[in-house]
Steps between C-alpha positions, in 0.01 A plus 500: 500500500221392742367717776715396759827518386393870409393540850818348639711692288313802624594412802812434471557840336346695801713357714777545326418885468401494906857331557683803294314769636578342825843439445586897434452795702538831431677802734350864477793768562221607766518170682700234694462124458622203700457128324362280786510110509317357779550763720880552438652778307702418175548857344386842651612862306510384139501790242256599293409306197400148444595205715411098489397298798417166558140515430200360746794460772647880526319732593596889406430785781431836385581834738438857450842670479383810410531781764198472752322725778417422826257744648499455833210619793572792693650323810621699864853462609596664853786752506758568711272716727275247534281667267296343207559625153229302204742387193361496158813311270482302181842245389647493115582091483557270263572068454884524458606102604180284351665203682527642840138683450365164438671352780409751772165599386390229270484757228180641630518910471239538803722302696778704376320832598439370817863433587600858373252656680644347818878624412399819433276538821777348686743806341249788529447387905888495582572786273160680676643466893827629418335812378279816682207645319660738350744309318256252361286708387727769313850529544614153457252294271773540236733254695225291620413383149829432442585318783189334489539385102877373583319283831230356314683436162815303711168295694256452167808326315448221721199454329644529140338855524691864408375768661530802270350776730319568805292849486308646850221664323359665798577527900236609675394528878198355611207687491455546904849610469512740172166681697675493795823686322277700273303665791863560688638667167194640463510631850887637491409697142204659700730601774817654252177667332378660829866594612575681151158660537586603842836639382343665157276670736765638753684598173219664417416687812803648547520653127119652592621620810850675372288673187258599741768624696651674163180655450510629826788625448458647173141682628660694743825580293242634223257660803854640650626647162129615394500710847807636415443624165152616624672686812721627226231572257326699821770679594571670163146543471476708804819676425344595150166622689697653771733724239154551280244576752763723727551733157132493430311489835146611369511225206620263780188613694243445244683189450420334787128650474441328167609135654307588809171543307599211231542248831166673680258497235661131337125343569188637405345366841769748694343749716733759660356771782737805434459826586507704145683787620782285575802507357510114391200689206736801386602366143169418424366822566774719364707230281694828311686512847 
């Protein structure tokens, strides 16, 4: 066999291998395929497994059909008050019609993102102006996803696309605004502060003022009582020294003498001009009276 009939049956061979690997195509149970012939669609959606095509003429499409994210940019969206609110949100989507996908966006996913992304601004704006602050930012999100995943799943199917679910990450006011609603917060906490302050000290005043006025009146009930007892205490006293000293006068006599000296000569600087004859003397110079 000469050189060239071993080169032509080489060649023959290779494109007989080309023209079988070109004549089947494979489908992943993570993909969708459409056969195309000159531009036309002949099969779209086969099932997984092995398939045959008319080789060098067909031409087999391959989509992602697994389930994709679409982050999108924070965007602002007005509310009803004519206030902006900045929406973070991401979509859940995936290729569910490979023949309409191809169709509509020629099977290109950035083309595909781009269309989404303009339902689901479309949703979050009419959804946003119906809505106040408030709502949009806590008590309704809930039914804003929902509404919002319904909207732009019924608009994405015109693009072959199923839209699984539509999440708000984060609302936010701008940042002029949050300041703005910070410092007024800020400013009404400060004032609820002050008032309970005010009202903690009033509280507090009149509890000082009524003990005070309890101690008041507990002094002078005490001082009252102590005078009593004392006035009491005196009066037996001199009843005692009255029914003593009128039995015993002389003892009662020298008595009184021995306080009078104890209370004259209590310093040792006292100096007392007395005439010693005097009777004030008498028990010190005869003390067996």
């Amino acid at each position: 066999m000469t050189q060239t009939k071993l080169i032509a049956i080489g060649i023959v061979a290779l494109l007989a291998i080309v023209t079988m690997l070109s004549a089947f195509y494979s489908v992943d149970e993570r993909e969708k395929v459409i056969v195309v012939r000159f531009g036309q669609i002949l099969r779209h959606d086969d099932m997984p497994g092995l398939h045959i095509k008319t080789p060098f003429i067909d031409d087999a499409r391959y989509f992602d059909s697994r389930i994709l994210t679409m982050d999108a940019d924070p965007q602002p969206f007005l509310t009803r008050e004519k206030k902006y609110v900045i929406v973070d949100s991401f979509v859940k989507w995936r290729v569910l019609d490979a023949r309409q996908y191809y169709l509509t966006v020629g099977g290109q996913e950035t083309e595909a993102r781009r269309r989404l992304e303009q339902v689901v601004n479309s949703g979050l704006r009419d959804e946003f102006g119906k809505r106040d602050v408030q709502s949009v930012i806590s008590t309704e999100r809930g039914k804003i996803m929902q509404v919002l995943t319904e909207y732009a799943d019924r608009e994405a199917r015109r693009f072959g696309i199923h839209v699984l679910d539509v999440r708000l990450q984060r609302v936010d006011l701008p940042d002029e605004v949050s300041q703005s609603v910070f410092q007024r917060m800020k400013a009404e906490r400060s004032r609820i502060a002050n008032e309970l302050r005010a009202q903690g000290e009033e509280a507090a005043e009149k509890i000082r003022a009524n003990a005070e006025r309890q101690r008041e009146v507990l002094l002078a009930d005490a001082y009252r009582q102590a005078e009593r007892i004392r006035g009491e205490g005196d009066g037996r006293a001199t009843t005692v020294y009255a029914e003593s000293f009128g039995r015993y006068p002389e003892f009662f006599a020298y008595y009184r003498s021995l306080n009078a000296y104890k209370e004259s000569f209590k310093n040792k600087d006292d100096i007392m001009i007395v005439d010693p004859s005097s009777d004030f003397f008498k028990y010190m110079k005869k003390p067996a009276r």
